[in-house]
C-alpha positions, 0 to 999 in steps of 0.5 A: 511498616505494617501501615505501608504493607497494608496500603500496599496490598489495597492498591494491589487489590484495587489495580487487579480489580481494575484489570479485572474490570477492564477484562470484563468488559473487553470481553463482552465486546467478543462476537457471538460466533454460534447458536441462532439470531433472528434478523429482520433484513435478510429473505432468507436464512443465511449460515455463517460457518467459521473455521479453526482460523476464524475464516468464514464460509457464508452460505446464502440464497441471493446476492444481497444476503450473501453481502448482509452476512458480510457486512455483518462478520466484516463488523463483528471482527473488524469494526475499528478498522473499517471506522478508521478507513472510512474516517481517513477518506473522510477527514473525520478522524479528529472526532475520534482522537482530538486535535492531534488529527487535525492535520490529518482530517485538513488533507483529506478534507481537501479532497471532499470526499464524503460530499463526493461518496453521497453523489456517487451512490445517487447515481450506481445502478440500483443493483448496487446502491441495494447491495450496499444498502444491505450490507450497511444493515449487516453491518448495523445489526452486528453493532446493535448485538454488542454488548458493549462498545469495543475496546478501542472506544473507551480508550479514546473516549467515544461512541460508535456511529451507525454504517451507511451506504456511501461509508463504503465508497469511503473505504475505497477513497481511503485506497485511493489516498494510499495507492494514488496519493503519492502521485499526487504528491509527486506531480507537485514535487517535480513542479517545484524542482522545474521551478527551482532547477528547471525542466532539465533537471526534472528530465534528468531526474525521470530519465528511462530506467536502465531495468525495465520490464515491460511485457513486450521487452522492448525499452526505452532507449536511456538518456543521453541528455547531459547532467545539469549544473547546480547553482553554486551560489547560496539560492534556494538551490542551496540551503547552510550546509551545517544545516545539510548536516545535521538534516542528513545525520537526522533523517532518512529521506532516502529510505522513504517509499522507495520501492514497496509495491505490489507483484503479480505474475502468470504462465498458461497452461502450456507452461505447467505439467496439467495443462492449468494456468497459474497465477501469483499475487502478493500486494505489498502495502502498509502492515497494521493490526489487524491485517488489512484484508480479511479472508472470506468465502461467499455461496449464493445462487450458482455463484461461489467465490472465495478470496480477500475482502476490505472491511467497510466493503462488499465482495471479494477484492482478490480471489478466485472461483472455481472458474477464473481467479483475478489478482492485482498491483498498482498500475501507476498509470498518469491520472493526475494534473496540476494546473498552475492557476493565474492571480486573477482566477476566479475562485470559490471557497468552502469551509468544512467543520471538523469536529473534535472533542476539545471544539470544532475546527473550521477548515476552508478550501478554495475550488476552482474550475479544475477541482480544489486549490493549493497554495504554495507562497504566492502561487496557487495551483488546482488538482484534477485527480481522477479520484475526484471524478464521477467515474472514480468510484463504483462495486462492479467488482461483485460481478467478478464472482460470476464470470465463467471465463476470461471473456466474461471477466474483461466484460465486467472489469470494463465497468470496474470503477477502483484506482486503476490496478494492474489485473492479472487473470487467470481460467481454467482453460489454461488462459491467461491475461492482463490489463489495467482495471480500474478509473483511468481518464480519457486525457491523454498526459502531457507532463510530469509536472503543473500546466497552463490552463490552457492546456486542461484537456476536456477529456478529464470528464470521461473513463476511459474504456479500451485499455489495453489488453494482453493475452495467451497464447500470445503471452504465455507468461505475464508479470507486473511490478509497479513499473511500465509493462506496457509499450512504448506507443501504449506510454504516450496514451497512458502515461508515467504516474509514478512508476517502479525503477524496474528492477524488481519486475526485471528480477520476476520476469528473468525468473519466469523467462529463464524456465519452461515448466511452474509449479506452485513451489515454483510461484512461492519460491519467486514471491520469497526471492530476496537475492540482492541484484540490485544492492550488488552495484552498491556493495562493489562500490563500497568495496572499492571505497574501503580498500582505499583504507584496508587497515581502518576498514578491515572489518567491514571489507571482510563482512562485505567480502563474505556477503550472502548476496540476498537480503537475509536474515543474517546477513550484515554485508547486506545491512552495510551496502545498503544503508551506504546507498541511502547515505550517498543519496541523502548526500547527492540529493539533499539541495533538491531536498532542501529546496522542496523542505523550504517551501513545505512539500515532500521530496520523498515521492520522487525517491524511486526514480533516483537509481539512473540519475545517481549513477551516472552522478558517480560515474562522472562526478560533475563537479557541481553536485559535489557536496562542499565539505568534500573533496572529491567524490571518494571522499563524499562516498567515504563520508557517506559510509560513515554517517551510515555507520554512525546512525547504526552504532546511535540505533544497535549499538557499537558491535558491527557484528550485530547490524544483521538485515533481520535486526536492522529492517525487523518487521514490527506490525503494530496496532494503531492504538498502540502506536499512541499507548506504547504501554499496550504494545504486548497486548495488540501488537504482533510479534517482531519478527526477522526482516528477510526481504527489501526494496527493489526485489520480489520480496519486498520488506521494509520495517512496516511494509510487507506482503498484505497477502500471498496468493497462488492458485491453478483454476481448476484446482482452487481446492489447492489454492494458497493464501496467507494473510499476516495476521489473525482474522479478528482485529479483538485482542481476546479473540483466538482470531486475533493472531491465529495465522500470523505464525504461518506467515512469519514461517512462509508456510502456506495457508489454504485459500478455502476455510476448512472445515466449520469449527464454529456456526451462527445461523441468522433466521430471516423473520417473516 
């Protein structure tokens, strides 16, 4: 026994001397965030001053040197984050983490990126080619004075590489596929069901929204096109409906994507007790650690600005100063085309080397005329993307920051080369405005799904410059919401690329609609609106459904009864109506789901334009959408009810008392090393917290997506300006940035836009 204790104690010993190892250097990877360092890349001497929360405020003599500093902090915090981006634009990620990313690294190599990024940066103004250049050395010197590689490199076994210039076109490629990708993938899935179901179907699926909210109220007349017949033979329409089964039972297709964008609203000064206009920003993204946006605060020459930058990438992005103050949303204008191609096209091929660590991977791309090639079976079919243009990508954003007022800030957004965003602006005239900012080809659209040849308009090879633009006093109040805000004539020119139901912009502007006077409570009240007016149709007709069966139901009918209305915390009628809804969709619409699996694309993108489609499905019940299993379509909606509780009692266990909203849509913001290393989850990732929002409402929530930022300002008084990011500043687990802040968001309390007062300064002294 004493043998026993004994090796025990030393393989204790020898575990609390590994961590202690591990420790140290961990440690040392931390930033050196005071004293004084000599840098040979700046003209002047820069101060880097950081508040309690680790923001900071840089205080340079020029515009290069402001973006050096930067570049600098960018990488002393957030290093990993900005390799991940570059090397998710890039299709690089393999070479961090092995074949497992192949998958990954093979769809982005498809669009060439990195190829694209080099030819891009030959051409910017010499202005920005420097500014990027300057900040590629700030990034590369806070690399140079780490003491050890950071933490995430040992894990996977792997050296940093060097920043260079075109890595922060990259960075705004990687956007590209997070904001833009899914139309892309939607235009490719709406091609598939034409050819399955036809083009009926695919008008059926994209008829007008029964909410809409553009800004001059007026809609799109509804469809009065009539439901089209499914096939009721086994075609590829149709898939075993055993299969079906155990597909609906397993999966959530439903639940993916389906409304989780971004708001934005203004009222000008006429609309606020002081005269000032307000402004509103909450981009709901993906939610990883560290956050996606990192707070900062530049001051050269005359210029201050303050607001969110993107790690690998110079300026702010969302922001303000004391003059004018700029948010965004996701514009969702048509800017991609699939052209289907015929078996004697002429094509090129490339192959790209993918390197990993167990060997390299040849991948090989076919190119056409229009861009690069798809196949799908026998057919083959080329992507025109305005992400893949020449106009697609620049850093005319850093102007923002010297614009003294609306005029000024159009004039430069008119060069803005970003995906194209719905820009909300305000100054401290009291003015407001809105337009589309952003890479936006000159072709006019003509359908949703893949064209002749033919009918490739030349018009893909310029940016479009006159967008439309709306302004005070005309439009005192203004909102976007991912949906159409523009007008019907404005449609035709711009297109649907994948708009929102409307629902949740339809919510913000009856608010903004239905009151005369804001304030800031006002704007954050409205960014935390989680009232269920959307869900609402749904819990009715899960009441209805129940009460055919009171005694089996009573429970449920009485919890559905008692709902709150909202989707809060505590709420389990909420859970239950609307995890019935994506039951009946999973049912409805699993032929058209089955038919796309089949040949390998994605259903999901479509999902958010389901709602008008399904309604009229219910309402009346063409027999040829009805599942086979059921009888009749009370049947089908009883069914669904209960394969939604099946999949609750299988994840929270049997009590239907605990499925409460917080519980079941719990927001789990994890890092991505976690996500591989279950075991490091405590240590790197944020705390779980309660879900309060959703889908289809200004407070969107869902799992692992959420508002990346609030923003709140009156220009004139940025002083008081509100922005809270849900996360810490460091993306180092041993940093006190790393989850200082975090708390203030899951609480929605309010954060100040400026840094406080320096708790902490690095001066950098130029060497002359």
């Amino acid at each position: 026994m004493r043998l026993v204790k004994i090796i025990c104690l030393n393989v204790i010993g020898l575990l609390l001397i590994a961590i202690g190892m591990v420790w140290v250097v961990v440690e040392k990877s931390l930033p050196v965030i005071d004293g004084e360092k000599e840098h040979s890349s700046i003209q002047h001497s820069v101060i880097i001053h950081r508040d309690e929360y680790g923001v900071p405020n840089i205080q340079a003599q020029s515009k290069v040197d402001a973006m050096y500093a930067l570049g600098y902090v960018h990488a002393q915090d957030r290093w990993f984050q900005m390799d991940l981006l570059r090397r998710n634009a890039a299709g690089e990620l393999s070479e961090l983490f092995g074949k497992g990313a192949l998958s990954r690294d093979k769809k982005a190599r498809f669009h060439q990126f990195r190829q694209r990024a080099e030819v891009i940066f030959a051409s910017l103004p010499e202005s920005q080619q420097l500014t990027l250049q300057r900040y590629s050395q700030g990034v590369n010197q806070a690399l140079a004075e780490m003491s050890t590689k950071p933490f995430e490199y040992w894990l996977v076994g792997a050296e940093t590489k060097p920043w260079v210039p075109e890595d922060s076109l990259l960075v705004i490629y990687s956007m590209y596929l997070d904001l833009q990708g899914g139309q892309v993938k939607r235009d490719l899935a709406l091609t598939l069901v034409e050819e399955e179901f036809g083009s009926a179907m695919v008008d059926f699926v994209l008829q007008p929204s029964f909410a809409q909210a553009s800004l001059d109220q007026i809609d799109i007349p509804p469809s009065q096109a009539p439901i089209p017949e499914l096939p009721t033979s086994a075609s590829s329409a149709r898939t075993d409906r055993q299969t079906q089964k155990q597909a609906n039972i397993q999966h959530d297709f439903a639940d993916r994507d389906m409304d989780i964008g971004s708001n934005n609203w203004a009222v000008s000064g006429q609309h606020t007790s002081d005269g000032l206009s307000l402004l509103s920003n909450d981009m709901h993204l993906g939610l990883n650690v560290p956050a996606i946006w990192y707070k900062a605060k530049l001051h050269y020459i005359q210029t201050e600005v303050a607001g969110v930058s993107l790690p690998g990438a110079p300026g702010i992005v969302v922001g303000a100063t004391p003059n004018v103050a700029w948010g965004f949303t996701n514009a969702n204008l048509d800017n991609v085309d699939w052209i289907r191609l015929p078996a004697n096209v002429q094509l090129t091929e490339v192959v790209e080397t993918i390197f990993t660590p167990e060997g390299n991977e040849a991948y090989t791309i076919e190119l056409s005329e229009f861009g690069p090639v798809k196949k799908i079976g026998e057919q083959r079919y080329a992507l025109s993307w305005v992400a893949h243009k020449p106009y697609a990508n620049n850093f005319a954003l850093l102007d923002f920051a010297e614009a003294k007022n609306l005029d000024e800030l159009h004039a430069v957004a008119a060069n803005v080369r970003i995906p194209v965003q719905n820009m909300m602006a305000a100054d401290r005239t009291g003015n407001i405005s809105y337009r589309p900012t952003g890479a936006i080809t000159q072709r006019a659209p003509k359908q949703a799904t893949a064209i002749s040849p033919m009918s490739y308009d030349d018009a893909w090879q310029l940016p479009e410059m006159t967008p439309p633009i709306y302004r005070s006093p005309q439009y005192p109040k203004l909102w976007t919401a991912n949906a159409r805000v523009l007008s019907i004539d404005e449609i035709t020119r711009f297109g649907d690329g994948g708009y929102a139901l409307g629902i949740r912009g339809e919510q913000i502007a009856q608010r903004l609609l239905n009151k005369d006077s804001f304030t800031e409570a006002d704007f954050m009240a409205l960014q935390l609106d989680n009232r269920a007016l959307f869900i609402r149709y749904w819990r009715d007709l899960l009441l209805e459904t129940l009460r055919k069966s009171p005694e089996q139901y009573a429970t449920d009918i009485d919890i559905l009864e008692r709902w709150q209305a909202c989707a809060c915390s505590s709420d389990v009628g909420y859970t239950l109506a609307r995890k019935f809804r994506s039951e009946v969709v999973n049912t409805i619409f699993a032929p058209l789901y089955f038919a796309l699996k089949k040949r390998d694309v994605e259903f999901w993108p479509i999902n958010r334009h389901l709602e008008p489609a399904l309604r009229q499905i219910l309402h009346q019940q063409p027999q040829s959408w009805l599942p086979e299993d059921a009888s009749d379509y009370a049947a089908m909606l009883m069914s669904s009810y209960d394969k939604a509780i099946v999949k609750l009692s299988n994840r929270h266990g049997p009590d239907i008392q605990q499925y409460t909203w917080g519980t079941v849509n719990a927001l789990n913001i994890r890092h991505p090393i976690s996500q591989q290393v279950p075991i490091l989850s405590g240590w790197l990732d944020m705390p779980v917290i309660a879900g309060f929002g959703d889908s289809y409402m200004p407070a969107v929530q869902n799992g692992n997506h959420g508002a990346s930022q609030r923003f709140i300002i009156a220009p004139g008084r940025w002083e008081d300006a509100i922005m809270t990011v849900p996360g810490g500043q460091s993306g180092h687990p041993l940093s006190p940035f790393y989850r200082k802040g975090f708390d203030d968001y899951a609480a929605h309390s309010k954060r100040p836009l400026l840094p406080g007062t320096p708790a902490h300064t690095l001066v950098l002294k130029t060497i002359h």
